[in-house]
N, C-alpha and C positions, 0 to 999 in steps of 0.2 A: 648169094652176095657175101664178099669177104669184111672184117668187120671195116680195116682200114676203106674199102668204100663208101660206108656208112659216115667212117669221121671228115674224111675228105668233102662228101656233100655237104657234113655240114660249117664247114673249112676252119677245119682244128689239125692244125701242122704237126707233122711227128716229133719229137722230143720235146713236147711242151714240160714243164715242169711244175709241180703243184706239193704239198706236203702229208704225210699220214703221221698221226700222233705227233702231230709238229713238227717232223722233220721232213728235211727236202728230199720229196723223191724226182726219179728221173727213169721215164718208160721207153726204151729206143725198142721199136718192132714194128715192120712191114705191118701186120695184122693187128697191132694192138697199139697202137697212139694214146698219147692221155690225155686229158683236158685240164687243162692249167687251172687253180682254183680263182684265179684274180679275175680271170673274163666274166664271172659272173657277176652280175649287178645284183645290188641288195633289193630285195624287195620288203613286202610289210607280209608277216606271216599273221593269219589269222586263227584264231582256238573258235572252233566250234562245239557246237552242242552236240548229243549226240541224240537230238528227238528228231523226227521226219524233215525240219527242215534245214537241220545241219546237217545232214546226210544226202538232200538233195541238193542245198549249196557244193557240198564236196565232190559226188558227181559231175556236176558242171564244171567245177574245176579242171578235173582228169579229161572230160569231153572237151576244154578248152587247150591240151597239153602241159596241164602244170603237175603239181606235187603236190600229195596231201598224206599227213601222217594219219594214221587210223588204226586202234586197237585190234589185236587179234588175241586167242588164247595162251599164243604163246610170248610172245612182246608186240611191241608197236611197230608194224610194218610203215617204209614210204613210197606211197606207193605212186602210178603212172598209167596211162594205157600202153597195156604192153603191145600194142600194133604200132607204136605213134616213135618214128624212131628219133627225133629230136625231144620229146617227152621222156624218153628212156637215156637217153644221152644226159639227160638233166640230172637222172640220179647218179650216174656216176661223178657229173661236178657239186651235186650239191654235195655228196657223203666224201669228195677226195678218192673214189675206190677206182681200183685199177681193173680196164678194162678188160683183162684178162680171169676177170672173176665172174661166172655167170649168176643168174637172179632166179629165184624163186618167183613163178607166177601162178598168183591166186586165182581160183577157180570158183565158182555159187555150188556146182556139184558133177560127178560123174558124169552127167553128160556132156558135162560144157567140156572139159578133158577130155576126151576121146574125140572128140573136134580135132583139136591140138594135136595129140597123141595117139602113137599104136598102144594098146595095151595086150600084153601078154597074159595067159591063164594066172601066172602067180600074181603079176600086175593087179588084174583085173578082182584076185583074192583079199588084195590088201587094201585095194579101196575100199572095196566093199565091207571088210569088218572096221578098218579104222576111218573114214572118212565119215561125216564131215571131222577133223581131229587132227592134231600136231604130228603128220607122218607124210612129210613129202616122198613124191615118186621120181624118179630121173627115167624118162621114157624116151626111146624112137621119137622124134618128130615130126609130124607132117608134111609131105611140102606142101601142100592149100593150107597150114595153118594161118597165115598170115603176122603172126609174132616177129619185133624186131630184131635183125641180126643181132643186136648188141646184146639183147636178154641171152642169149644164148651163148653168149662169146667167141662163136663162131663153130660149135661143135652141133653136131647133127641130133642132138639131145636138148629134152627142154625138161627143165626140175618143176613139177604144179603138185601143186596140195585144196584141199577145198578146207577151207580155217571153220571153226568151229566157234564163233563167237556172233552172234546177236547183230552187233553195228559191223561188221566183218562184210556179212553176211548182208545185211541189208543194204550196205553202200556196194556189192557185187549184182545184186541183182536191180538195183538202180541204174548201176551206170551200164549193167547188161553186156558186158564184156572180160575177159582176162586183163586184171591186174596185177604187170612185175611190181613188185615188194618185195627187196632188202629192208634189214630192220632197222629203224628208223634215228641212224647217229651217225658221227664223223666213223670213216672206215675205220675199224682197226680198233675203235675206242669198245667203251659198257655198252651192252646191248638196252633201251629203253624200253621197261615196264608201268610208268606210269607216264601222262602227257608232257608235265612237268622236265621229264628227263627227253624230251625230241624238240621242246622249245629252248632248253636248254643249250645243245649241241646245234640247233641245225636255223636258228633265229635268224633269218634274214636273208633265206635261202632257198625255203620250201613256201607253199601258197598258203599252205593251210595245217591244222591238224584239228581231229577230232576226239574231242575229252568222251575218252569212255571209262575209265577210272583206271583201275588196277589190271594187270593183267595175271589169270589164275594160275597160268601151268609157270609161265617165270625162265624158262629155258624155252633156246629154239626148235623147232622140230627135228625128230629124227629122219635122215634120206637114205634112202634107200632105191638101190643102182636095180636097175628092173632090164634092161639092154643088153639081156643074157643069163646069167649066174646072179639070183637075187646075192646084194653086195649092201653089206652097211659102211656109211659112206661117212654118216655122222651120227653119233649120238645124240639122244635128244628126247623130246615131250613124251613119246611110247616108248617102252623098254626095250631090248635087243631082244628077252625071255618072250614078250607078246607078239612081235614077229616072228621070231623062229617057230615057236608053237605057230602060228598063224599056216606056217606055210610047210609042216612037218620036219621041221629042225633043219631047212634047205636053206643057210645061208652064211654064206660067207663075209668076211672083213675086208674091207679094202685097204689098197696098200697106203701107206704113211709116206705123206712127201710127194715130189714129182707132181707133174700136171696136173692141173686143176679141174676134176668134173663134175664137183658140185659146187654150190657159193657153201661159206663155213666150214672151207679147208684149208686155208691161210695160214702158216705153222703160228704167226706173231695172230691176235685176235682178243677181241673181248677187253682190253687191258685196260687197267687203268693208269693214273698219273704214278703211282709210286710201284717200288719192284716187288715182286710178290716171290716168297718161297714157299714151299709146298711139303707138306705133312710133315708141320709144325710139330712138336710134342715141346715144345720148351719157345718162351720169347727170350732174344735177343733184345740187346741195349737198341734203345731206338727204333723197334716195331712194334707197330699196331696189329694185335690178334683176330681173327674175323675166327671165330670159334666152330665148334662140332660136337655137341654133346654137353657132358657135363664138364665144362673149363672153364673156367675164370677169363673173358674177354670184353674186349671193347664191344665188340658184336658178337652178335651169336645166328649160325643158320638158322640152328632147330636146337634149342636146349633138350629136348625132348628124340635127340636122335629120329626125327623123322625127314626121312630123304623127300617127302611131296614138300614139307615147311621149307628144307633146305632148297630146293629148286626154286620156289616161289619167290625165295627172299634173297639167290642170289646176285641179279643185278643191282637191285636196288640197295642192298648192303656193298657192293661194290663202287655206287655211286655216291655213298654216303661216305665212305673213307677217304673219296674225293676227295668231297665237303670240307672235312675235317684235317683233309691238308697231308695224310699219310703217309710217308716217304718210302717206307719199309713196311708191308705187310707180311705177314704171317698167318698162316691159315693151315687150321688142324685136320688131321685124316680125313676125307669121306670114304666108307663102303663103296668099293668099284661095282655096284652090282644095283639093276632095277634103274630109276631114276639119278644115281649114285655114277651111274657111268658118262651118264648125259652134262651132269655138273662137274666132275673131274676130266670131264674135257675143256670146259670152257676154261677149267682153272689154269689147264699145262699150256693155253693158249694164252691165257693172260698173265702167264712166268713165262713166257719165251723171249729168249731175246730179238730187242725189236732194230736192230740195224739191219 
């Protein structure tokens, strides 16, 4: 099924028009329609617990076709049932994102993925040492998978990871099925690591979200292309060094730009309100320094030069220069290497220009 039959049944007209980081966009394609952000009705978002029976509340949610934000290791996914294609239609109008970006769907474990997914010898290698863990796979698809067109954006591949977090985990084997989760903000905007920042962006929009506090790794997961020539797709929670060792140094980069086959490939991403330059060594009149070591800053990653500190802290130091109103950041070197490569992505993605 093409995706434009999916938006058609659910009668969302092509060239609707809706905004990302507050400006108007406009999606004209046979295959990829958008959903206008106004159709949606506000609703009353609710903060749950995260003991047994805010977890079984949340399930029933997603089992009703709604939205619940919910902690993972890596930030706050929103998630959906990823069979339910109007459930999945809904995160593309709650977050503003274009349907031409496909979704990450959460898995309880290996088995549940290989439902879904062919997995190949290297595939089936990488699960197995990093899963449950921040390292998505982009696999073959099933056709009995039963996953909506739309999680997929229409490409014969589906991105699943098995998360590695407690309430992740528990609200996956509650609701007993694949849940698509993007993470949990307006498109395009800071990625949310604490609840605080999904009730923030997404208040009036989504069903639910569950407070599971902080989230540890801080950056999204690394993907990794499995549909041939193991391919890193994006950098992220496991280092490029622990996969390639994983799989005897078999892996190649994929290409920059052009078509989209993973979610978190977006050139514009991550950004915030003010313009960010990149490997600062000196502030400018009128910037705010988001630091790296030992520097005199408003914020600081890791004063301690530690790239795990720096991963952990960098949305939520992101979303705090928000706060503070920032216009002009600045932000000093990171080491492109280890975890270092994973945050220097999201950085050139939130310095991109966003028209």
């Amino acid at each position: 099924m093409e995706i434009s039959d999916t938006w058609a049944r659910l009668g969302i007209p092509n060239g609707h028009r809706y905004e990302v980081c507050n400006k108007p966009q406009t999606y004209r394609s046979p295959t990829a329609p958008q959903l206008e952000r106004s159709v949606m009705t506000q609703i009353e978002t609710n903060t749950l617990a995260s003991d047994r029976d805010g977890i079984a509340r949340a399930a029933n949610v997603l089992r009703a076709g709604g939205l619940v934000g919910f902690p993972t290791e890596t930030v706050y996914g929103l998630g959906a049932d990823a069979r339910n294609d109007r459930a999945v239609a809904a995160i593309f109008a709650a977050k503003g994102r274009p349907s031409f970006n496909p979704l990450i769907v959460h898995v309880a474990d290996l088995n549940v993925a290989e439902a879904l997914c062919d997995f190949s010898p290297e595939a089936l290698a990488l699960a197995q040492a990093f899963w449950p863990g921040a390292l998505t796979l982009v696999l073959p698809l099933r056709a009995d998978s039963g996953i909506a067109p739309l999680v997929t954006a229409g490409l014969d591949t589906l991105a699943v990871r098995a998360p590695d977090h407690p309430i992740a985990q528990a609200l996956l084997r509650d609701f007993d099925g694949p849940i698509a989760a993007p993470s949990a903000n307006l498109s395009g905007r800071i990625s949310p690591t604490v609840a605080a920042h999904v009730i923030a962006g997404l208040n009036g929009r989504i069903d639910a979200v569950v407070d599971g506090g902080a989230c540890g790794v801080g950056v999204e997961s690394t993907i990794v292309g499995c549909d041939g020539t193991p391919t890193l797709l994006r950098a992220g929670g496991v280092p490029r060094e622990a996969i390639a060792a994983c799989l005897g140094g078999v892996l190649i980069d994929g290409p920059v730009g052009g078509t989209l086959t993973a979610p978190g490939q977006m050139v514009s991403h991550y950004a915030p309100q003010g313009s960010v330059r990149l490997n600062a060594t000196n502030v400018e009149q009128g910037e705010v320094l988001l630091g790296f070591g030992h520097v005199d800053a408003a914020l600081n990653l890791s004063p301690s030069s530690d790239l795990v500190e720096a991963a952990t802290n960098l949305f939520a130091m992101l979303h705090q220069l928000d706060a503070m109103g920032a216009v002009r950041i600045a932000v000093s070197p990171v080491p492109d290497h280890g975890l270092g490569a994973a945050i220097n992505d999201r950085l050139r993605r939130a310095a991109a220009p966003r028209d």
